[in-house]
C-alpha positions as CSV (number, residue, x, y, z in Angstrom):
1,X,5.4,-95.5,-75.1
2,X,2.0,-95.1,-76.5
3,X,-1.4,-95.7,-75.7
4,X,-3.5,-96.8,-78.0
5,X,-7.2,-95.6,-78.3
6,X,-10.2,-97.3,-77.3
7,X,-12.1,-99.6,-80.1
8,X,-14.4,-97.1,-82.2
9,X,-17.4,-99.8,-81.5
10,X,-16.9,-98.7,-77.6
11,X,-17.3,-95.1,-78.0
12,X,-20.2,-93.7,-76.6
13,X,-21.7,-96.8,-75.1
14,X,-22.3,-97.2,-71.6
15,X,-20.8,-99.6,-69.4
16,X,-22.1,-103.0,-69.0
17,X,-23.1,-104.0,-65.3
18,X,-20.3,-106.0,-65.2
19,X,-18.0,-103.1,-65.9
20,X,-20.1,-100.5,-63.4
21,X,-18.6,-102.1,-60.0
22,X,-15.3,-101.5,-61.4
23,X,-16.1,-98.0,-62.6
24,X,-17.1,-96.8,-59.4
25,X,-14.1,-98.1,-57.4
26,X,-11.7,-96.5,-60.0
27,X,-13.6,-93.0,-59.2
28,X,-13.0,-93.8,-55.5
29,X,-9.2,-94.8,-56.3
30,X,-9.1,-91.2,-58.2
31,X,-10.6,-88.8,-55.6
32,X,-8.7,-90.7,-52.6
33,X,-5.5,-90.0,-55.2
34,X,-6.4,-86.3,-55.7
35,X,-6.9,-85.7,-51.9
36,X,-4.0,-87.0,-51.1
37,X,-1.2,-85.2,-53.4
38,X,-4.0,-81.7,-54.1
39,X,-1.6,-78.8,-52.6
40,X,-4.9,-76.2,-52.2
41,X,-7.0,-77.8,-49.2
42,X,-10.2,-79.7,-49.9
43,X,-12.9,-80.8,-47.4
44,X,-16.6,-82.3,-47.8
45,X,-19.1,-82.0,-44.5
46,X,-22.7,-82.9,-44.0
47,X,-25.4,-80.5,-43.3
48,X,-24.2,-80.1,-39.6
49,X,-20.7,-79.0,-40.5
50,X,-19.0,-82.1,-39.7
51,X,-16.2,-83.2,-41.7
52,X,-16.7,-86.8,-43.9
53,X,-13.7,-86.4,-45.8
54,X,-10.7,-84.1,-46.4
55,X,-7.8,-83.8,-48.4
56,X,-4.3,-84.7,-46.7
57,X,-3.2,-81.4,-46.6
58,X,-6.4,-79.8,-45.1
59,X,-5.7,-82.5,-42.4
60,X,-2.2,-81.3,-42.1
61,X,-3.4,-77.6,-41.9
62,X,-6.0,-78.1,-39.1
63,X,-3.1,-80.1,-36.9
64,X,-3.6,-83.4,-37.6
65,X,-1.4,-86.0,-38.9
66,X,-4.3,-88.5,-40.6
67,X,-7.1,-87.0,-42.4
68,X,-9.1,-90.0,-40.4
69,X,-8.9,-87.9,-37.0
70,X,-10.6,-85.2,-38.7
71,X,-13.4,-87.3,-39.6
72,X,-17.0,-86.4,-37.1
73,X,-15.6,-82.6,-36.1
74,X,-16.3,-79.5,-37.3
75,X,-14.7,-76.2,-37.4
76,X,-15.2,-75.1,-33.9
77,X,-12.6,-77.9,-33.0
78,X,-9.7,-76.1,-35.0
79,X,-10.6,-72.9,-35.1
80,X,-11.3,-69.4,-33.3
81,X,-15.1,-69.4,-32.3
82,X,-15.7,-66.5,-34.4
83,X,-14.3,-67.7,-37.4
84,X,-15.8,-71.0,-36.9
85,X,-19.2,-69.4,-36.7
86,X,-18.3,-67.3,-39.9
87,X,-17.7,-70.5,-41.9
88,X,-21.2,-72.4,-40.7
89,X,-23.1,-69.8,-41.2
90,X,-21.4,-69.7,-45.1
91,X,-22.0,-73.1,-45.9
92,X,-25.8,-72.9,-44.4
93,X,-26.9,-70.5,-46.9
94,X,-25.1,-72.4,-49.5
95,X,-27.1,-75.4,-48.7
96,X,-30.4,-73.2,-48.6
97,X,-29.8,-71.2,-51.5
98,X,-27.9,-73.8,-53.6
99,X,-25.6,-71.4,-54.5
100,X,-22.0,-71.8,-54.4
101,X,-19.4,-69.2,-53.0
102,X,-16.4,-68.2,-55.1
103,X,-13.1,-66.2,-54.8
104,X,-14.1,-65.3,-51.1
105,X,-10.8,-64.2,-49.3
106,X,-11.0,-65.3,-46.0
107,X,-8.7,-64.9,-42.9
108,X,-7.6,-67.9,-41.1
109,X,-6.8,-68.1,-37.4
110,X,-5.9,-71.4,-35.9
111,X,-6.5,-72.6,-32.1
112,X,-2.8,-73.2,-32.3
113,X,-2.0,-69.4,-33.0
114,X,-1.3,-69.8,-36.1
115,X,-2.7,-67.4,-39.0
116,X,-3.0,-67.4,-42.9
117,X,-5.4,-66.1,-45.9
118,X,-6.8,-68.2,-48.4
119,X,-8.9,-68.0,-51.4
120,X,-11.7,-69.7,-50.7
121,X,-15.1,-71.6,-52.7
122,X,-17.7,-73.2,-51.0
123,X,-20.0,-75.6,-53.3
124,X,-23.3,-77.5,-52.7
125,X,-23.6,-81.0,-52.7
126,X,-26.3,-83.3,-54.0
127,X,-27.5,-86.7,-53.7
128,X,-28.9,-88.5,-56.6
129,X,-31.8,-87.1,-56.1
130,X,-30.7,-83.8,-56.6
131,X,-31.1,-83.0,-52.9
132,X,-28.4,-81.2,-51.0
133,X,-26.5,-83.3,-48.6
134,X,-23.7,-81.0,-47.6
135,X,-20.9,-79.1,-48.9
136,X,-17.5,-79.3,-50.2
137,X,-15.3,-76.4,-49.9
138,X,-11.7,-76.1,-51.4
139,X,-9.5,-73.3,-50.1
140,X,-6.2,-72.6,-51.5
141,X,-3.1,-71.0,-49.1
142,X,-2.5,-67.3,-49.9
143,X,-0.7,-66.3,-47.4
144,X,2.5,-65.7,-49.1
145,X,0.6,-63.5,-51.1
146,X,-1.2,-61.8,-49.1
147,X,1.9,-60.8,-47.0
148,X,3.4,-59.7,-50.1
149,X,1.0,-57.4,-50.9
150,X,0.9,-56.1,-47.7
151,X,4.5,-55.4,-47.4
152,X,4.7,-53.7,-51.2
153,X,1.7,-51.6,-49.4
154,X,3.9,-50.6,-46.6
155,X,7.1,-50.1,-49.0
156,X,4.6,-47.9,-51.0
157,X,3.4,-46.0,-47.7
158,X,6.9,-45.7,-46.9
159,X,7.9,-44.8,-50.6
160,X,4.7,-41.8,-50.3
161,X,6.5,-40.7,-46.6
162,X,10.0,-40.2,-49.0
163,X,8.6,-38.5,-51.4
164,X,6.7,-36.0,-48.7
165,X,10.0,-35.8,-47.1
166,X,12.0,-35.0,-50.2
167,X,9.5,-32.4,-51.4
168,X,9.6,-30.7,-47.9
169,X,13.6,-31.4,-48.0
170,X,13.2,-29.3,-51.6
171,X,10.9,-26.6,-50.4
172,X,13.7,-26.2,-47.6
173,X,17.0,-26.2,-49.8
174,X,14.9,-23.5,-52.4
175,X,14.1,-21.9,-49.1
176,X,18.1,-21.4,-48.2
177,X,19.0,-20.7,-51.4
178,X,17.0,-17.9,-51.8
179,X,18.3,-16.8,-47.8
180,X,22.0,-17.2,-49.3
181,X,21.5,-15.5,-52.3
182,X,20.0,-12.7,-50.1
183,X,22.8,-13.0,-47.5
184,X,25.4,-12.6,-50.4
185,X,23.7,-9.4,-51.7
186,X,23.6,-7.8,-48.6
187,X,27.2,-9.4,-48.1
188,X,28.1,-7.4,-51.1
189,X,26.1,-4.2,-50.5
190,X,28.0,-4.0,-46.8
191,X,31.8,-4.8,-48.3
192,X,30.8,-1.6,-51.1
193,X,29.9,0.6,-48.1
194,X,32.6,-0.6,-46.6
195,X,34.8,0.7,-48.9
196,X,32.6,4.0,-49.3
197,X,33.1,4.3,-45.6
198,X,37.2,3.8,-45.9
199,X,37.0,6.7,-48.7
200,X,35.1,8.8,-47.0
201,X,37.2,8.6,-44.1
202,X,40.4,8.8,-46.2
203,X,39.2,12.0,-48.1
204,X,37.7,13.8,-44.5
205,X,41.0,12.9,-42.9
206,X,43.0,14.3,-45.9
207,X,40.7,17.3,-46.3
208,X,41.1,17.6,-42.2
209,X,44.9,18.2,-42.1
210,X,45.3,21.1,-45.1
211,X,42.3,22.6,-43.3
212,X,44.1,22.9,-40.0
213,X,46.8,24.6,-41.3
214,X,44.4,27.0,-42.5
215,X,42.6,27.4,-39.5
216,X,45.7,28.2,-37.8
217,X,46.6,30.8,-40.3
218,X,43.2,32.2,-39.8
219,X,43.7,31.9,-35.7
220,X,46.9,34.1,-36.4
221,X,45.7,36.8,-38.7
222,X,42.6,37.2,-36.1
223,X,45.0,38.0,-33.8
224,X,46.6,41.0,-35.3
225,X,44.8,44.2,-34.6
226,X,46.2,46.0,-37.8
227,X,44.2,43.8,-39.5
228,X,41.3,43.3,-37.3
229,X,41.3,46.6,-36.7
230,X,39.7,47.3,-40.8
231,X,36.5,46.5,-40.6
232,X,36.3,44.9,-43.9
233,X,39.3,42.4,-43.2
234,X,37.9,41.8,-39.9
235,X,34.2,40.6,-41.8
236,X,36.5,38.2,-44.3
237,X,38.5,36.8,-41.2
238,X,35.5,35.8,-39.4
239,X,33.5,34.7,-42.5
240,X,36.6,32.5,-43.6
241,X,36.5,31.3,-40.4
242,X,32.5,30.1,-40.0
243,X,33.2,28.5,-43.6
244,X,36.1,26.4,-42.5
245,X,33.9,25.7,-38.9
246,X,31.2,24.2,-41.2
247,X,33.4,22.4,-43.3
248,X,34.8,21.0,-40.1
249,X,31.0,19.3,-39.3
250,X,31.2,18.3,-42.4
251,X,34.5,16.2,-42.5
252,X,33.4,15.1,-38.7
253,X,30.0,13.9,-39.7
254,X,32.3,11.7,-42.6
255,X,34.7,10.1,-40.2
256,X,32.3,9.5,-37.3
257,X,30.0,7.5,-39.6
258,X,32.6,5.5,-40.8
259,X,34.5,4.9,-37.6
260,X,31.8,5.1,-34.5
261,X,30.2,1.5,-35.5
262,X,32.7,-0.1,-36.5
263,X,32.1,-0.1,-40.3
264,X,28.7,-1.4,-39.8
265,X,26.4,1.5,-42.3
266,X,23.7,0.0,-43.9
267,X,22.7,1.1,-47.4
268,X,21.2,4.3,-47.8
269,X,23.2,5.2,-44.3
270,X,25.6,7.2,-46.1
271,X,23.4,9.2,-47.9
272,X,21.5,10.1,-44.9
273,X,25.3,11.1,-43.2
274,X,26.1,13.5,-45.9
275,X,22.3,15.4,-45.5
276,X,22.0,15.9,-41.7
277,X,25.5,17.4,-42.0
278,X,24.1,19.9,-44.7
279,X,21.1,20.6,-42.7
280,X,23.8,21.4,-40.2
281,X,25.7,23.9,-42.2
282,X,23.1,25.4,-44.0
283,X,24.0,28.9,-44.6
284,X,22.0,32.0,-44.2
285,X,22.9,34.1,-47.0
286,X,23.7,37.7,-45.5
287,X,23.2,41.3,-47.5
288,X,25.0,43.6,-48.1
């Protein structure tokens, strides 16, 4: 279905006084429309601050189930004191100043308990004569909104505390690497002294038992005075015998340090074995 345009001889003319009754009720007809199917909230007030017309849902928003029993009240009948207060004192300097308020966010609290957030414009009114006479103020529900911002701000918070967490939980796992790594050196350091211990102990012990036999040989040729009794066999005797009681701290020094802890050296333990025992048996060269 089409509509078809006005005549061009009508353009641009006014209406005839006939036609200006008509005109104004259809204005009426449109603003009563828009207030009552307008989603955002929309109110007019005098220069007290008392309602002369609202949209439905600003009626239904303040509690009430006809815009007509807003009608005569002001904020301080819906609203928190403070808030209500907040509000006059907007729209009084926008009837002083004649300047309108835009994009204000404001936070809603109900006598009823309930809260919300809108978005918020407050605009001067005028008479014919261009004086103001009030204000109307149109406020449009972003709650939703604003609680989804403020939950992506706590996911985000929470998002920041997991990423502190994971960078501490990475400084930590470096942090026992590198103690592993060092426990598996020393781990390996102690099983090769280990087994420097074992062959030290196997080579004393091995040395120990050929040496005995000696020593007992020794034992028996000290013992027979037609040896002993030439002074030069009698010198070898007891120098063969100081040699093998050196060699004995020696092989002693070995097998204690590999048995008396239990296996438990630490590097550089060894070493320090083999040169206390040669401190120990230094000997004294003797002349001639």
């Amino acid at each position: 279905m089409t509509t078809n345009a006005p005549p061009p001889a009508m353009e641009g003319k006014a209406p005839s006084p006939a036609v200006e009754p008509r005109t104004g009720q259809m204005r009426c007809d449109f603003l009563h429309s828009l207030l009552d199917h307008i989603p955002d909230r929309i109110y007019f007030k005098d220069r007290q601050g008392r309602f002369v017309l609202v949209s439905k849902s600003e009626a239904l928003y303040l509690g009430a189930s006809d815009p007509a029993e807003v009608l005569g009240k002001t904020d301080f009948s819906f609203f928190d004191p403070e808030l209500a207060q907040a509000a006059f004192d907007d729209e009084q300097v926008v009837m002083r100043t004649g300047t309108a308020i835009t994009g204000k966010v404001e936070e809603k609290l109900l006598l009823d308990g309930r809260t919300g957030w809108a978005l918020v414009a407050k605009i001067p009114m005028r008479d014919e004569a261009g004086e103001i006479i009030g204000t109307c103020g149109i406020s449009k529900d972003i709650t939703r909104l604003r609680e989804t911002q403020d939950s992506l701000h706590e996911a985000l918070s929470a998002v920041a505390s997991q990423k502190t967490q994971l960078s501490k939980s990475l400084t930590d796992l470096h942090q026992a690497h590198q103690e592993l790594k060092t426990a598996q050196e020393q781990l390996i350091d102690f099983q090769k002294l280990q087994g420097l211990a074992r062959l030290s102990f196997g080579v004393a012990h091995e040395i120990r038992n050929p040496l005995a036999t000696i020593e007992l040989g020794l034992s028996f040729l000290a013992n027979q005075p037609a040896i002993m009794v030439d002074e030069s066999s009698s010198v070898a005797v007891q120098g063969m015998a100081e040699a093998i009681r050196r060699v004995e701290i020696v092989l002693r020094a070995l097998m204690d340090g590999a048995t008396a802890t239990g296996i438990t050296l630490k590097p550089g333990e060894a070493a320090e074995i083999v040169r206390q025992a040669a401190d120990r048996i230094k000997i004294t060269p003797q002349t001639a």
